[in-house]
N, C-alpha and C positions, 0 to 999 in steps of 0.2 A: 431479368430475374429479380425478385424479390427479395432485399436482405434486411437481418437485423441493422435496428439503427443507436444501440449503445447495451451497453451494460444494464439493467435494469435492478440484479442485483446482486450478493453476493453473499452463500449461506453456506453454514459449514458446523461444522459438531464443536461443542465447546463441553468441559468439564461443566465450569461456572458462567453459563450464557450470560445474565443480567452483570456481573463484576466484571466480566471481560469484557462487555459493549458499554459500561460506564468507562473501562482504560480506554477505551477508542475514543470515545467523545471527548473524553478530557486530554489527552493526549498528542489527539491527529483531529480532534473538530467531527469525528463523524460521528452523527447522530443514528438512534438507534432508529430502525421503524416503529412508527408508533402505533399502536394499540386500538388507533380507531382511525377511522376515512377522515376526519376536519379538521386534524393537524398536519401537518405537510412533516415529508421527510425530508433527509439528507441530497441537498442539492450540489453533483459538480460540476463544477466548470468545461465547457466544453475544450475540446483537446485532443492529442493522439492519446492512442490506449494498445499499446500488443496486446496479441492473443496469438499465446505460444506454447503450443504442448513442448514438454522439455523428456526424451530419452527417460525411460523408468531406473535408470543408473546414473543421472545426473550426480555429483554434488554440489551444484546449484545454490541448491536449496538449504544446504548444512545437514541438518541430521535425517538420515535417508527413512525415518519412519515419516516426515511431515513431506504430505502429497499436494500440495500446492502452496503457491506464495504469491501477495498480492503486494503490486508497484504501486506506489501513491504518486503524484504529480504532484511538485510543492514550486510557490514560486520564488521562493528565499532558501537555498539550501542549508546555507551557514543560521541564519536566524534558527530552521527548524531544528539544527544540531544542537543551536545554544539552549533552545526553548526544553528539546527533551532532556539533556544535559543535568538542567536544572532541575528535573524533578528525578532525577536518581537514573535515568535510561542509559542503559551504555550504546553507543553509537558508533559502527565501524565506519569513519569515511574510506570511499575507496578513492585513492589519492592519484589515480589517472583520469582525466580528462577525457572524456569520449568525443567523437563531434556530436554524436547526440544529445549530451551534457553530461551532468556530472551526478555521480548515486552514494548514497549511505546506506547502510542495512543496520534493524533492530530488529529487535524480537517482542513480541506480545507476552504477558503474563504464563501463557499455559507454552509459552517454547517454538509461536509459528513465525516463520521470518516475514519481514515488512521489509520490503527497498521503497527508498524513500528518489524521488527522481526530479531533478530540476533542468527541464529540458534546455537545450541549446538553442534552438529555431523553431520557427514556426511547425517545422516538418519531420521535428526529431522523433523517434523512434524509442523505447528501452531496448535496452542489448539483451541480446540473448548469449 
């Protein structure tokens, strides 16, 4: 069988598309796609990645009108707390230790949740 072999990308309705893909880059490093074929985009590191539909009654996700939420892989979790910290971002650690490793959650300017994930192992997984 023939499968996909990653994420290629990840699109989604914004209020203020251009202010809210400048919070990402400045923020979490991710680059926006750019505007023509000769500059390169946002490159990540390879890795596990879930893909997890979650129950339409989750609260997962916090506020039940936002219909999906994107895990970030970081490789410093404390650095990334300290780093958003510092520009005003409030940052929830979650204060158990998974064997999969360890996660924080933010939110983006327009209210979508961001878990931020700093795996354990080679083979860790996000928790669902």
């Amino acid at each position: 069988m023939e499968k996909v072999t990653g994420i290629g990308g990840i699109f989604f309705r914004a209020r203020d598309p251009k202010a809210l893909a400048e919070w990402y880059r400045r923020h979490l490093g991710v680059d926006v796609v750019p505007d023509n074929y000769e500059d390169p985009g946002w490159h990540q590191q390879a890795g596990p990645t879930g893909f997890a539909p979650f129950p339409e009654d989750t609260t997962y996700f916090g506020d039940p009108s936002h219909q999906w939420m994107i895990n970030f892989r970081v490789a410093n979790l404390n650095a990334m707390i300290a780093q958003l910290e510092s520009s005003g971002i409030s940052v929830e650690l979650d204060p158990e230790p998974y064997p999969n490793g360890r996660f924080a959650r933010i939110h983006d300017p327009e209210g979508n949740p961001i878990e931020l994930w700093q795996p354990a192992g080679r083979d860790a997984m996000p928790h669902s």
